[in-house]
C-alpha positions as CSV (number, residue, x, y, z in Angstrom):
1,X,-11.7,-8.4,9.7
2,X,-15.2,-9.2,10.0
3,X,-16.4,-5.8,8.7
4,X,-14.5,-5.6,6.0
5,X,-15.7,-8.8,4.8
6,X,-19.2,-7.3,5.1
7,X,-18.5,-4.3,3.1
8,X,-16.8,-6.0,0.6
9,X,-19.6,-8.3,-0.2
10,X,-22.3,-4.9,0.4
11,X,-20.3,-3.2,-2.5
12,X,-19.7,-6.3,-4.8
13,X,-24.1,-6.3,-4.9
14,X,-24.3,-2.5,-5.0
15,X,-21.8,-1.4,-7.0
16,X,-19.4,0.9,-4.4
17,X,-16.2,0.6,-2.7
18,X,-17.4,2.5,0.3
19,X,-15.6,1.7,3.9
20,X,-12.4,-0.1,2.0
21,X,-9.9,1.4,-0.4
22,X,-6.3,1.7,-0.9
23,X,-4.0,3.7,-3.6
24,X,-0.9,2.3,-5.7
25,X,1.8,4.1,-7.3
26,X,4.4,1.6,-9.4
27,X,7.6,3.4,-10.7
28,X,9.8,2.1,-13.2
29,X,13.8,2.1,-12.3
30,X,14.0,4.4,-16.0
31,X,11.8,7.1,-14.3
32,X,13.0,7.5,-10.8
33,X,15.5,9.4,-9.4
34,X,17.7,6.7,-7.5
35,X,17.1,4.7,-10.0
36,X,15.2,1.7,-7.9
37,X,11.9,0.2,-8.4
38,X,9.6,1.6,-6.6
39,X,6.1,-0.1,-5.5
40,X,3.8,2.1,-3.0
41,X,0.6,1.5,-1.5
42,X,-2.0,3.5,1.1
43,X,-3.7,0.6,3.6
44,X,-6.8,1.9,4.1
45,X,-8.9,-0.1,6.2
46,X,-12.1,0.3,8.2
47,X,-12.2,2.7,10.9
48,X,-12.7,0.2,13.8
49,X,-9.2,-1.3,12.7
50,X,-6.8,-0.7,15.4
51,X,-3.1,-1.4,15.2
52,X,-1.2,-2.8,12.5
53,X,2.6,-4.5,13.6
54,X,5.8,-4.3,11.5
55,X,7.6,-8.0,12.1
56,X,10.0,-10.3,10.6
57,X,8.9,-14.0,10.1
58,X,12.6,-16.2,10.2
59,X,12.4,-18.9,7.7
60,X,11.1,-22.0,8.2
61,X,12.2,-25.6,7.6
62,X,8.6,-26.7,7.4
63,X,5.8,-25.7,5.8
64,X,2.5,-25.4,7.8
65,X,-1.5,-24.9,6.8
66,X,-2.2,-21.4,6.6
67,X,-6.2,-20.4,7.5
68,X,-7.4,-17.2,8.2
69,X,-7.5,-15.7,11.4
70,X,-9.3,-12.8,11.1
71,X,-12.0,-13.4,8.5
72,X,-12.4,-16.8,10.1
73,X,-16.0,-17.3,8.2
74,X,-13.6,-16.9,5.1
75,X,-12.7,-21.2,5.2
76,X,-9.7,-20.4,2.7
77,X,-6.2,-23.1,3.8
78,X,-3.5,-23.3,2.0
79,X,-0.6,-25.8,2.8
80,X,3.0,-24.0,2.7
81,X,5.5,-26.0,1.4
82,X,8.7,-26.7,3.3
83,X,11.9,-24.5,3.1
84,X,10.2,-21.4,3.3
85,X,11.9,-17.7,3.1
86,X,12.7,-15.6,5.6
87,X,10.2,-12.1,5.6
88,X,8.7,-9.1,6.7
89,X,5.1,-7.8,7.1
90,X,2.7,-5.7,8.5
91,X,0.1,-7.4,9.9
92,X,-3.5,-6.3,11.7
93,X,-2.9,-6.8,15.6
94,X,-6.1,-9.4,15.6
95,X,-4.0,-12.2,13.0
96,X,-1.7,-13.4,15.4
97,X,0.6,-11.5,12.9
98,X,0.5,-13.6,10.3
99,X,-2.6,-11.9,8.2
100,X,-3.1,-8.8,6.4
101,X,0.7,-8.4,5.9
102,X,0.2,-5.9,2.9
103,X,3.8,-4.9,2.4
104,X,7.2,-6.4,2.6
105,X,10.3,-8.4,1.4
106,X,11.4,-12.0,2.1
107,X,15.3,-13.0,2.3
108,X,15.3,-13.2,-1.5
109,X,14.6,-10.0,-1.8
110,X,11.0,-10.1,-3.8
111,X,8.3,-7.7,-2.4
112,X,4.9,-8.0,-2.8
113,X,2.1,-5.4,-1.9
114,X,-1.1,-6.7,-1.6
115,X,-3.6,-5.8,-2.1
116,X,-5.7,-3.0,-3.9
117,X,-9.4,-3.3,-3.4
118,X,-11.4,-3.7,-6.8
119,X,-14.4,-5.0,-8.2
120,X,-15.5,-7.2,-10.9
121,X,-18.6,-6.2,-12.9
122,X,-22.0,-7.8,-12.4
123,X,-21.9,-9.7,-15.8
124,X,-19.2,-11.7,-14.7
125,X,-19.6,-12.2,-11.4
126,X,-23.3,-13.7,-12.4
127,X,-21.7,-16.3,-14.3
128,X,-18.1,-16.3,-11.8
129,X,-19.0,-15.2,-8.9
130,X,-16.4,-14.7,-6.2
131,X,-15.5,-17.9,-4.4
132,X,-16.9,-18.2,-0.3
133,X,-14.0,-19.2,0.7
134,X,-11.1,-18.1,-2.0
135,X,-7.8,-16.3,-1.5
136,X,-8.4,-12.8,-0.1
137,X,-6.1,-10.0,1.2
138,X,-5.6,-11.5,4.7
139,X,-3.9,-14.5,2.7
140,X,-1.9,-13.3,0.0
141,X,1.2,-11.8,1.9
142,X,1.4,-14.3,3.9
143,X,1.5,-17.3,1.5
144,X,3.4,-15.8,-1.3
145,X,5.9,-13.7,0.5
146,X,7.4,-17.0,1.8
147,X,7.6,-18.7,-1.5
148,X,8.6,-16.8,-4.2
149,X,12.5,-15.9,-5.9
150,X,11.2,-13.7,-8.0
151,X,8.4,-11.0,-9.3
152,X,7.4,-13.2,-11.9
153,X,7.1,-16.3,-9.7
154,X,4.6,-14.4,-7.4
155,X,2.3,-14.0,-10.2
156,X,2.5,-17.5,-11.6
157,X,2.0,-18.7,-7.8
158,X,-0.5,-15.8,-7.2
159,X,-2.3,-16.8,-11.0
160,X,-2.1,-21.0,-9.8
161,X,-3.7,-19.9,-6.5
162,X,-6.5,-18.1,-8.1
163,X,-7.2,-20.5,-10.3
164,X,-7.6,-23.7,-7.7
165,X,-9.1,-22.4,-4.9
166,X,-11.6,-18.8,-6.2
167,X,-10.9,-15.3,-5.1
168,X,-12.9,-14.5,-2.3
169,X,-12.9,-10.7,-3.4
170,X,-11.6,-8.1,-6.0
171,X,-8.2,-7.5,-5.7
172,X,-4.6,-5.8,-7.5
173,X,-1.2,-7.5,-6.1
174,X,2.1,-5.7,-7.0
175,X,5.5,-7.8,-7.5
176,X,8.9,-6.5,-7.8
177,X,12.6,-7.7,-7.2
178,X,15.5,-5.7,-8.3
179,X,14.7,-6.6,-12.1
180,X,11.2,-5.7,-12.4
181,X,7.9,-4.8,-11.4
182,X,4.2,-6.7,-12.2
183,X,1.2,-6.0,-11.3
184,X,-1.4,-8.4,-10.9
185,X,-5.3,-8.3,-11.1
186,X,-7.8,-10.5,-10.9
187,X,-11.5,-10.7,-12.6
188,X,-14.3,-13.0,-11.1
189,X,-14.0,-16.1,-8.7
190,X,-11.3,-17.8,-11.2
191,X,-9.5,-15.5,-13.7
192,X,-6.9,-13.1,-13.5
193,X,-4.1,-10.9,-15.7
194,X,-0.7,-9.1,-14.8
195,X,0.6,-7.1,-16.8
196,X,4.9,-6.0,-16.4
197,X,5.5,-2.0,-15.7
198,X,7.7,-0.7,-18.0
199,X,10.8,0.8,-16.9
200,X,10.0,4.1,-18.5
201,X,7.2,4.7,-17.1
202,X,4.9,5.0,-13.6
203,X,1.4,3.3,-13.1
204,X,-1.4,4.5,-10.3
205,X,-4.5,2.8,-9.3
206,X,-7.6,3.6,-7.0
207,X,-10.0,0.8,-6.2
208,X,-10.8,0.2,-9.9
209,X,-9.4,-2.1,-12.2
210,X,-6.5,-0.1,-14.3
211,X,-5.2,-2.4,-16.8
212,X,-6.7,-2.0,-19.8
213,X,-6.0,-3.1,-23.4
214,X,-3.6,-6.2,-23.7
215,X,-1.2,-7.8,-26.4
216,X,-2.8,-11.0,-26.0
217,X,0.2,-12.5,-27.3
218,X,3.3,-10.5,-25.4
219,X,4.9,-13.5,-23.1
220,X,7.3,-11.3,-22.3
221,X,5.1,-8.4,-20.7
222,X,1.7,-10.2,-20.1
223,X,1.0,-12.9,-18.3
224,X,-3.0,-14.8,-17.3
225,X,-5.1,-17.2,-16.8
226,X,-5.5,-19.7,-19.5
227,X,-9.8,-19.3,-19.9
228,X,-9.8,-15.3,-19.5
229,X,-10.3,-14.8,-23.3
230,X,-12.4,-18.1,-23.9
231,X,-14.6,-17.1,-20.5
232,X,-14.8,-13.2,-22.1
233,X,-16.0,-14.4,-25.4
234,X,-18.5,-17.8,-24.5
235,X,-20.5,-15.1,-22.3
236,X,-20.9,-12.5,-24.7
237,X,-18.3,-10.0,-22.8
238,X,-15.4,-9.8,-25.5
239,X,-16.6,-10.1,-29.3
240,X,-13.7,-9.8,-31.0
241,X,-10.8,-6.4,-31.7
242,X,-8.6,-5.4,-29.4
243,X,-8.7,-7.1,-25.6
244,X,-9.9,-4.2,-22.9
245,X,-9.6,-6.2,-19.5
246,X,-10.8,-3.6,-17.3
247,X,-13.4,-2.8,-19.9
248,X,-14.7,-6.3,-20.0
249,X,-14.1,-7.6,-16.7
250,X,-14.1,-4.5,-14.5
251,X,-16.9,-2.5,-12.6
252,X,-17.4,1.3,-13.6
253,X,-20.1,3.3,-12.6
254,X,-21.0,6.7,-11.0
255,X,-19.9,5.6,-7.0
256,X,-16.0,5.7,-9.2
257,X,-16.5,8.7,-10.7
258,X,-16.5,10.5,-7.0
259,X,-14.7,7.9,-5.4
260,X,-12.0,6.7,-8.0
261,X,-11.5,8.7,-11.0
262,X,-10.5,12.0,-8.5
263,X,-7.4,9.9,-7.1
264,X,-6.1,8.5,-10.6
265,X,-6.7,11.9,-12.3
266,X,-4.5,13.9,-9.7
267,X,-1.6,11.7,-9.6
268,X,-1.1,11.6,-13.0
269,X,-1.3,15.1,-13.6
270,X,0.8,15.5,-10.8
271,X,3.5,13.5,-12.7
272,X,2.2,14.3,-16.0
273,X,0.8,17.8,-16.0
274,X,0.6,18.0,-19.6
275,X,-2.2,15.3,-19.0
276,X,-4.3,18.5,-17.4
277,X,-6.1,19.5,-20.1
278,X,-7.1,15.8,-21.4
279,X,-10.6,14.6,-20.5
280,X,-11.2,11.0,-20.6
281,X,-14.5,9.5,-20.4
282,X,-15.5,6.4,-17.6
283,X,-12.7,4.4,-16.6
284,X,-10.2,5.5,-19.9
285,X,-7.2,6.5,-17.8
286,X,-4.3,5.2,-19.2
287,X,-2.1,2.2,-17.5
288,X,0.9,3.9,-18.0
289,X,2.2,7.5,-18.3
290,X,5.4,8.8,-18.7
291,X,6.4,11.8,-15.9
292,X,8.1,14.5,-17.0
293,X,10.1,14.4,-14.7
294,X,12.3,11.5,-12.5
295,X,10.1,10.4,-9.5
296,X,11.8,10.2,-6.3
297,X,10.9,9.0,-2.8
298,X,9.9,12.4,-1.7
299,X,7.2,12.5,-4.8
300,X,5.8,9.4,-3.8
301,X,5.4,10.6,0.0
302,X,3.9,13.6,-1.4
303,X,1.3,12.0,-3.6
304,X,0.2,9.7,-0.7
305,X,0.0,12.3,1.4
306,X,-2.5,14.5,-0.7
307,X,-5.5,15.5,0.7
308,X,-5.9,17.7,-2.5
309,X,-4.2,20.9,-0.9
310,X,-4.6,24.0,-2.5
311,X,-7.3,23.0,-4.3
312,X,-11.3,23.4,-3.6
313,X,-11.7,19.9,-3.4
314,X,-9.6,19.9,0.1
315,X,-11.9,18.4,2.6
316,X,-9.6,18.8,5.5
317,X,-8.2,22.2,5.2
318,X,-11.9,23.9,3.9
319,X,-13.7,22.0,6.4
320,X,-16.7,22.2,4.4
321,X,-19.3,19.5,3.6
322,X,-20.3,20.0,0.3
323,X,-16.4,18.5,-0.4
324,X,-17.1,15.2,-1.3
325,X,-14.4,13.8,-3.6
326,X,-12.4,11.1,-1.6
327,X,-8.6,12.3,-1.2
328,X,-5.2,10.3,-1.4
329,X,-4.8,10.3,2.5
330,X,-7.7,9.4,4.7
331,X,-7.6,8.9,8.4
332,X,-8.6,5.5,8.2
333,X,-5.2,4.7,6.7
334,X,-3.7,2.0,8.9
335,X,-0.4,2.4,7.5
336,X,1.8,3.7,4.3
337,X,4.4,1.8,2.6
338,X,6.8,3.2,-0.3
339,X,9.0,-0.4,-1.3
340,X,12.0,0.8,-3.1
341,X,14.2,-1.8,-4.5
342,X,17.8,-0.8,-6.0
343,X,19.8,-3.5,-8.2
344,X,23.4,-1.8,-7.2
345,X,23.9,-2.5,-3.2
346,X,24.6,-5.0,-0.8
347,X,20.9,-6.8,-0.1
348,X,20.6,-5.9,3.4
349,X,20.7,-2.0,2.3
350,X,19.3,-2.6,-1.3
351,X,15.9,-2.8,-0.4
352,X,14.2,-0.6,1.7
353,X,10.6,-0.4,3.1
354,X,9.8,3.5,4.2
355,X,7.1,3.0,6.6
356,X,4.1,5.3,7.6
357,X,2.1,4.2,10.6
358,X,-1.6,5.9,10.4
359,X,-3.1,8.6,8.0
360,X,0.4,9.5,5.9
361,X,-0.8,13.6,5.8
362,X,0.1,13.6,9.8
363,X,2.7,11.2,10.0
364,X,5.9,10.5,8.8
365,X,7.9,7.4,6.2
366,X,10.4,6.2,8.7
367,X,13.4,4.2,6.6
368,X,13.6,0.4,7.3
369,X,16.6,-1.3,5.2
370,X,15.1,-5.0,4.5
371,X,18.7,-6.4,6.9
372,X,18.1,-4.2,9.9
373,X,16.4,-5.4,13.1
374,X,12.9,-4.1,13.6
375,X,12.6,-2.1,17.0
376,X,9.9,-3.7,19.5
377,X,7.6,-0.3,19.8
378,X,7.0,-1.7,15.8
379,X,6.1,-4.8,16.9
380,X,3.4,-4.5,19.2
381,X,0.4,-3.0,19.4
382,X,-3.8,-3.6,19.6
383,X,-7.0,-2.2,19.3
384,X,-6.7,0.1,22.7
385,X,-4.4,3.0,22.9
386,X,-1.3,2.5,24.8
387,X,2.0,4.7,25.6
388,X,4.5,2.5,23.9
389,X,4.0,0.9,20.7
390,X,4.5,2.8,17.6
391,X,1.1,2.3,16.2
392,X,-0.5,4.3,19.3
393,X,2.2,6.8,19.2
394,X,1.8,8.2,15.7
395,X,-2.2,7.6,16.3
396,X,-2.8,9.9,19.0
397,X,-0.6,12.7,17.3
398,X,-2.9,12.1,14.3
399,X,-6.5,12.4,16.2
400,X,-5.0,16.0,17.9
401,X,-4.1,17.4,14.6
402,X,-7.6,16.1,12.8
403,X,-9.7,17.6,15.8
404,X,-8.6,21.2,14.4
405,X,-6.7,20.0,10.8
406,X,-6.7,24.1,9.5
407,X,-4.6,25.3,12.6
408,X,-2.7,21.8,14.0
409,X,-1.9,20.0,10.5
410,X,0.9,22.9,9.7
411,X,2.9,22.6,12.8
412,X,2.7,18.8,12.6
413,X,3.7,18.9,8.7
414,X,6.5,21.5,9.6
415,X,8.0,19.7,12.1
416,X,8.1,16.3,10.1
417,X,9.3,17.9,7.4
418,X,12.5,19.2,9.3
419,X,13.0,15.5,10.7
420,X,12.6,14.0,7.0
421,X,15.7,16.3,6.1
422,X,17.2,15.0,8.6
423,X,16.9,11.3,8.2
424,X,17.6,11.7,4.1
425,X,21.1,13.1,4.7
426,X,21.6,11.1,7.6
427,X,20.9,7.8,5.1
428,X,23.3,9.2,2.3
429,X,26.5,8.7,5.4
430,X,24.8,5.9,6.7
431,X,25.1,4.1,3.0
432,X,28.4,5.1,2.2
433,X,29.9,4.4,5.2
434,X,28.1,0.9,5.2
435,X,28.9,-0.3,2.1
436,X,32.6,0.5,2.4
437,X,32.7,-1.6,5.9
438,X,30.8,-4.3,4.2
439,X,33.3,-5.1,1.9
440,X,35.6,-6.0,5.6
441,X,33.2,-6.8,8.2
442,X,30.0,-7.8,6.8
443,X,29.3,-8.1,10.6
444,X,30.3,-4.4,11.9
445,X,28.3,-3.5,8.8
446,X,25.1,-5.2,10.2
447,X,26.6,-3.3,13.6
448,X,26.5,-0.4,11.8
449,X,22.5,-0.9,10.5
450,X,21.0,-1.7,13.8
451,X,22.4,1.4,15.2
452,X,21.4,3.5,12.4
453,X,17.4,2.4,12.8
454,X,17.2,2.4,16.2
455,X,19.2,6.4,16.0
456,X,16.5,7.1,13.4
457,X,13.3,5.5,14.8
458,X,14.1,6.9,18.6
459,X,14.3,10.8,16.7
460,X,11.2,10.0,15.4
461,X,9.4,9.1,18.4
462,X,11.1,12.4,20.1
463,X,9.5,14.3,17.7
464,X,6.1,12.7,17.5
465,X,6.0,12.7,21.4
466,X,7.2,16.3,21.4
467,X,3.9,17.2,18.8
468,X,1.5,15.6,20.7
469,X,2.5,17.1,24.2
470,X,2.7,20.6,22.3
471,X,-1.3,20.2,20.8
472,X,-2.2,18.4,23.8
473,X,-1.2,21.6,25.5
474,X,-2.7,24.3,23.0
475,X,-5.8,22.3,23.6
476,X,-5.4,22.5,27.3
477,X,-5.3,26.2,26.8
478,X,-8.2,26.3,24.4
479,X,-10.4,24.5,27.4
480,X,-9.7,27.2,30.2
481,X,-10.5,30.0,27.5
482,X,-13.6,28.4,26.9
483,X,-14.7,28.0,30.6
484,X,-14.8,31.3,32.2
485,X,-16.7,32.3,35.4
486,X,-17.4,35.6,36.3
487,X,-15.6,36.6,39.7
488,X,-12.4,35.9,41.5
C-alpha cells in the first residue's frame, strides 16, 4: 500500500499518526463472559483502500520466499520453512491475498492480529532508525500465522524476526491460543518487548505504545529483545529505577492527545467507570484494568463501534466541525475482527473469528467458526464496486447511511441489531447440537457447520441488501422533492 507507506514514514518525521490507525481490545478468559480469550482489532486503513478478502490458505508441504506485494519498494523476503499450517486471513485485494492478513487462526489454532500502528520516539529512532526494508504489517500475518503452535512461539518468532532483518515501521502484534494472550511491541529498527495479558484483566490500545513499566526479570509474563535495556541505558534513554518502555521508547506528544488518548480513555471507562474521575497526565494510562464487570462479545462490538454517542464529542451524529477528537469507528475501517478463543470445545467450533466488513458503526460481526468453509462473496472483491462480493455489499450500505448519518445510521443500527439477536440464539442451537453430533459423525458435524454459515451469512446479505434498497429509495424520494417545476 503505497500510501500507507508514505504516511507512515510522514508521521515517523513529524510526530502524527494521521491517515493510519487501528484500535485493540485484549480480554482475559477470567474477565469475559464465555469465558474465552478474546483479541479484537479495528483495520483502519487509508481511504483509497478498497476491498479486503476473508480466505483460507491450506497448508503447505513447502515452504516458499515470501516478498511483499503491495509495498513492493518495501524489499523485505523471508524464506518459510517447509510443513507449514493450514490458515485464515484477511488480506487487501492488491496482495494476491497473501498480505495484509491482519486477523486469523492457522490449523493449530493460534491467532495473531497484526498489527496496531505506533511510533517510536525521535531519540531512538536517531540512533535505530527503522529498517528500509524490515518486517512491516503486510508481512507479519502472513509469515507467522503459518508457523507458529502457540502464542508464545509467535512472539519468540515475531522477536527473532525483528531482530535479523529491522522493523520497517511501528507496530503492536497480539498472540493468543486457548491458554493465553501476549501482546507484542516493538521500539526502533531492532528491539522489541511483549508483555502476557493477565487473565483478570482487559488491555486497550490506540496508535501509541501501551506497555509501560516492566519486571525486567518476570520470564513467565515478559518476554524481549536481548539489547533493549543495554540500548536504553548506553544512549542515555533509561538511567536506572523502574523500566517504563513506552516511556523510554515510545512517541508522545500533542497529535496523541486528540488523536490517541480520547480512544484509550473511553474504553476504559467504559469497562471501568470508576476510572472516570481519574486524570492521568501524557501517555500514563494504565496496561491493564480490571472491568467491573464480565466482558462479552456484544461489549467488544459495542466499543468498536463507538463513534462517542451521546456524548458532545460525536462527530457523526452532531455533524459539527468543531468535533475533532478521532472516534473508535471511522469510515476508513477496512474491516473489524473480534478473535475469541475458548479452551472447552471441539477446535473447528472453539475458535471463532466475528467478522465486520467496512466501518463497524454501519455494519454488522458476522460469526465465522475457524472449521467452517468461507462463502465465495468473502472471497473476492477489488478496488471498484461490484454487486456480489461481500466487501462491496456492506460498502455501499455504509456510504448511504454516512451521506445523512443523523437520520439513516438508526434504521441501519436497528435493523442489524434485530439480525444480531438472531444469529446469537441461532449459534447457542447450532453449538449444542454440533457438539453432541461430533462426538458420532465428526463428518455430519462439519455438515452441520457449512450449513450454519452459509444460513447465517445469506440472512445477512438479505438484510444488508434490504437497507441499501430501502435508503437508496428514501434518497430517491428526497431528489424529486428537491426538483420541483412550477406547472403541470
Amino acid at each position: 500500500m503505497q500510501l500507507k507507506k508514505i504516511l507512515i514514514s510522514i508521521a515517523s518525521v513529524v510526530g502524527f499518526s494521521y491517515g493510519l490507525s487501528c484500535t485493540t481490545i485484549i480480554v482475559g478468559k477470567d474477565v469475559s463472559a464465555d469465558g474465552s480469550i478474546i483479541v479484537s482489532r479495528n483495520v483502519d486503513g487509508p481511504s483509497d483502500s478498497g476491498a479486503v478478502r476473508f480466505v483460507y490458505h491450506p497448508p503447505l508441504k513447502h515452504g516458499y520466499l515470501y516478498q511483499n506485494h503491495e509495498e513492493p519498494e518495501n524489499g523485505f523476503k523471508y524464506q518459510l520453512p517447509d510443513n507449514l499450517l493450514g490458515y485464515s486471513g484477511v488480506p487487501d485485494w492488491q496482495t494476491d491475498n497473501h498480505g495484509f492478513e491482519e486477523s486469523g487462526f492457522n490449523d493449530e489454532g493460534v491467532s495473531v492480529s497484526a498489527t496496531e500502528t505506533i511510533f517510536s520516539n525521535e531519540k531512538v529512532l536517531k540512533v535505530d532508525p527503522y529498517v528500509s526494508n524490515g518486517v512491516s504489517e503486510e508481512a507479519s500475518a502472513t509469515i507467522l500465522l503459518p508457523q507458529i503452535h502457540s502464542a508464545k512461539e509467535g512472539v519468540s518468532l515475531l522477536g527473532q524476526i525483528i531482530e535479523k532483518y529491522g522493523s520497517s515501521e511501528g507496530f503492536g502484534v497480539a498472540f493468543a491460543d486457548k491458554n493465553e494472550a501476549w501482546y507484542l511491541e516493538n521500539a526502533g529498527g531492532h528491539n522489541w518487548v511483549a508483555v502476557k495479558i493477565p487473565a483478570d484483566k482487559y488491555f486497550v490500545s490506540a496508535n501509541q505504545s501501551r506497555i509501560g513499566v516492566i519486571d525486567l526479570g518476570d520470564k513467565e509474563n515478559v518476554m524481549m529483545s536481548p539489547g533493549l535495556v543495554s540500548f536504553a541505558t548506553e544512549h542515555g534513554l533509561y538511567k536506572g529505577g523502574d523500566f517504563d518502555f513506552r516511556k523510554i521508547y515510545s512517541q508522545d506528544n500533542i497529535s496523541d492527545a486528540g488523536y490517541n488518548y480520547p480512544r484509550v480513555k473511553y474504553l476504559q471507562n467504559l469497562f471501568t467507570p470508576s476510572q472516570k474521575a481519574t486524570e492521568y497526565k501524557g501517555n500514563s494510562f494504565p496496561t491493564f484494568l480490571t472491568p467491573e464487570n464480565k466482558i462479552s462479545i456484544d461489549d467488544v462490538e459495542h466499543a468498536l463501534n463507538s463513534h462517542f454517542e451521546n456524548t458532545k464529542h460525536d462527530p457523526y451524529e452532531l455533524q459539527d466541525p468543531s468535533v475533532t477528537a478521532r472516534p473508535i469507528s471511522v469510515y476508513r475501517t477496512q474491516q473489524s475482527h473480534i478473535l475469541s478463543l475458548k479452551d472447552d470445545l471441539p477446535l473447528p467450533i472453539a475458535n471463532i473469528e466475528y467478522l465486520s466488513l467496512g466501518m463497524g458503526a454501519l455494519s454488522i460481526y458476522v460469526p465465522f467458526y475457524q472449521g467452517a468453509k468461507i462463502p465465495l462473496e468473502y472471497q473476492v472483491g477489488d478496488n471498484h464496486a461490484d454487486n456480489f462480493s461481500a466487501y462491496w455489499k456492506f460498502r455501499k450500505l455504509q456510504m448511504l447511511g454516512m451521506l445523512n448519518f443523523p437520520k439513516y445510521a438508526p434504521i441501519i443500527k436497528a435493523k442489524f441489531a434485530i439480525l444480531n439477536k438472531q444469529i446469537q440464539q441461532n449459534q447457542q442451537a447450532f453449538e449444542k447440537e454440533y457438539i453432541s453430533l461430533y462426538k458420532k459423525d465428526p463428518k455430519k458435524a462439519q455438515e452441520l457447520l457449512d450449513v450454519f454459515t452459509k444460513t447465517t451469512v445469506a440472512s445477512v446479505f438479505a438484510v444488508t441488501e434490504s437497507l441499501t434498497n430501502e435508503l437508496t429509495t428514501k434518497y430517491s424520494e428526497t431528489i424529486n422533492d428537491k426538483y420541483k417545476f412550477p406547472g403541470a
